[in-house]
N, C-alpha and C positions, 0 to 999 in steps of 0.2 A: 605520495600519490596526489595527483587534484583535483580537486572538489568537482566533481561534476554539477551538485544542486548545491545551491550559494541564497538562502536569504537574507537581505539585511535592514533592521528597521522597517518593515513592512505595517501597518496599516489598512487593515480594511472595515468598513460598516455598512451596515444594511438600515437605510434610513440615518436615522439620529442611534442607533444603537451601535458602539463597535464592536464587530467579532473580535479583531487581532487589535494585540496595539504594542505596536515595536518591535515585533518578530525577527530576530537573528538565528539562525542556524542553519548551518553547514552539512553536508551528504558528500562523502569522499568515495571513489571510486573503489568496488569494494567490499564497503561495508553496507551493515546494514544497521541502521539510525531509527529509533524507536522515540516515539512522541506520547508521551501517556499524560493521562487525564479524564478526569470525571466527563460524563455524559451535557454537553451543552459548553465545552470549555473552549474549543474552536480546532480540536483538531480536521474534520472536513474543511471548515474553512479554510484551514490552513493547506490541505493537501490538494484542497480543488482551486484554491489559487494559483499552486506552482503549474498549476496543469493548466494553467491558461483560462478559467472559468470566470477569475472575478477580477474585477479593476482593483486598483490598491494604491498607493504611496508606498513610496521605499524602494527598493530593490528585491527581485527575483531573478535571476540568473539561470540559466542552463547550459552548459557546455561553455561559461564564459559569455552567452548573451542573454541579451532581456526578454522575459514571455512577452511585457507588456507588448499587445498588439498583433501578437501571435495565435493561429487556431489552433485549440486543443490538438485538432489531425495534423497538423504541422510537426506538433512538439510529440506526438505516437509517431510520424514518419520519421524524427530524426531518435526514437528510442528511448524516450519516455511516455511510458504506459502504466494506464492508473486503474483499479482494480477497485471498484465504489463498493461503498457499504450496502447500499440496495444492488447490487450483483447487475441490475440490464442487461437479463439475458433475454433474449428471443424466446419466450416461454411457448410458443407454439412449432419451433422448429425443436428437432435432434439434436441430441448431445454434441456428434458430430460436423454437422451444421451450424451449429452457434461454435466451434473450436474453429472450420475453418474459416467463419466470417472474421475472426481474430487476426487472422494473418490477408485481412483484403489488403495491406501494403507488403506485403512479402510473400509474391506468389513462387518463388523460386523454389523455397522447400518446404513447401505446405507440410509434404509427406515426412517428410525428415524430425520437424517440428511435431508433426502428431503423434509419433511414436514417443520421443521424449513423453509430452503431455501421458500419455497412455502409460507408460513406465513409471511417471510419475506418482501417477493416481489410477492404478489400474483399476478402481472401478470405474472409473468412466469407459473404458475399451470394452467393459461387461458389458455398458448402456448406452452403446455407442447409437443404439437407432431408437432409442427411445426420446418421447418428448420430453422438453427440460420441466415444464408445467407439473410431471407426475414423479418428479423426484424432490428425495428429503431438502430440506435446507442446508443441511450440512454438505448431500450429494451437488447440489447448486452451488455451493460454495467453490467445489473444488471443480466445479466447472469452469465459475464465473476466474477463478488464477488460473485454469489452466487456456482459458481464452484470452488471458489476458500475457501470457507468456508465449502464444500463438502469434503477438506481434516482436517479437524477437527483441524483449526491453534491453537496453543496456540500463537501465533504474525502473526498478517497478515499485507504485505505489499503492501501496493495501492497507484499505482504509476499515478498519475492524473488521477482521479476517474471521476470527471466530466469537463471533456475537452470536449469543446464542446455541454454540454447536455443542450437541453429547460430548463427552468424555472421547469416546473409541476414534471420532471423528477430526475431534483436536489431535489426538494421536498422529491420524493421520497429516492434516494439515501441516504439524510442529516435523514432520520429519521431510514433507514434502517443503520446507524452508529451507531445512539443513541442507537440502540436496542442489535447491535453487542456487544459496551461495554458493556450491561447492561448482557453480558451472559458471560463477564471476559474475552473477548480477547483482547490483547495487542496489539495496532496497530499501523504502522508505518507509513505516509501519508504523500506522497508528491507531494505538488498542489502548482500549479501556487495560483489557486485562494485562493489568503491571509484573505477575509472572512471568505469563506467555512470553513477554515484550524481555524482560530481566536477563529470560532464559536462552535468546537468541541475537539483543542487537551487540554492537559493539561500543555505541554508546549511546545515550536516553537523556529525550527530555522531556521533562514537565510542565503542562498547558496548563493553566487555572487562569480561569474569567481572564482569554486572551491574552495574555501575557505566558512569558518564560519566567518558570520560578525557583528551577534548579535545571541542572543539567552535570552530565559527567559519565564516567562508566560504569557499570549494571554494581560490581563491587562496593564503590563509594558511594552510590543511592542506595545501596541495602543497606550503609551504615548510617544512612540518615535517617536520624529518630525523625522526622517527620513525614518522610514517606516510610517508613515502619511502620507508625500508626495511623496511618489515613489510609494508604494505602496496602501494605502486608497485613494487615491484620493482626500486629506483634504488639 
């Protein structure tokens, strides 16, 4: 299969500070690729670069070409679509109204799309005319992917998916992934939580103060006494 997302030796800083420094990693058609790491370690930076947000050094690729110089709406119109940690939704419109603003580049089957989203996450069909402002945060969350799967991704990027969310809601979330794969979207996920991440990608890498410090499949990171006790808790 081939890489649809392609980093290589990336590079980027805010001021004299760097976020990234040297960033390689690969997103195959497919899978889903999991980026974990402590809180400040750069995975936003890292996810909101491939999407076209920050200047860099190095290489970022999509489909074979370069973001550099590309608009965000460019790289959602050719189907990658990124799913921020602060969610952006329209906190004053409807449930429904922030799902079809998702698909302003794919008015062909708005309807087709929002049934999935609804099957997906059927409470949002329970709150379909309610404003996004007067739901949970975990309810927002599974808005903020299911609008973000309204632009029909061929790679969706979910940038701490459940930060934050109860128990019952992760539930929900963790099953509304399995199902995402199961319809061939390529997904790019970076969470703190090193379980959640474990339990779903197909292969994971580790951010620490911007750099890659392991990488490999979820099996051979659990056997790694260092992410055991930094991270598992073992």
């Amino acid at each position: 299969m081939s890489s649809l997302v392609s980093v290589e030796g990336v590079h980027v800083s805010y001021g004299e500070v760097a976020a990234l420094r040297g960033i390689s990693l690969s997103v195959t058609e497919g899978e889903i690729v999991g980026v974990i790491g402590p809180n400040g370690a750069g995975k936003t930076t890292l996810v909101e670069t491939i999407s076209g947000f920050h200047d860099y050094t190095g290489h970022v690729e999509y489909r074979g070409r370069e973001v550099s110089g590309k608009a965000p709406s460019d790289l959602v119109a050719s189907g990658l679509v990124h799913c921020t940690e602060s969610r952006d939704l329209f906190d004053f419109l409807s449930v429904e109204d922030n799902l079809e603003l998702g698909a302003y580049r794919h008015r062909d089957d708005v309807a087709e799309r929002l049934d999935f989203v609804y099957d997906l996450f059927p409470t949002l069909a329970e709150r379909a005319d309610q404003t996004a402002r007067t739901m949970s945060g975990g309810e927002q969350q599974m808005l903020a992917i299911g609008r973000a799967l309204m632009g029909d991704p061929d790679v969706l990027i979910l940038d701490e998916p459940t930060l934050g969310l109860a128990p019952v809601i992760l539930q929900d979330i963790s099953a509304g992934l399995d199902t995402i794969r199961e319809t061939g979207v390529t997904v790019l996920l970076a969470e703190q939580n090193v379980t959640f991440t474990m339990n779903h990608a197909d292969r994971v890498y580790l951010l620490e103060n911007g750099a890659i410090e392991r990488e490999g499949d979820p099996d051979a990171l659990r056997g790694d006494e260092y992410i055991r006790t930094a991270y598992l808790g073992e």
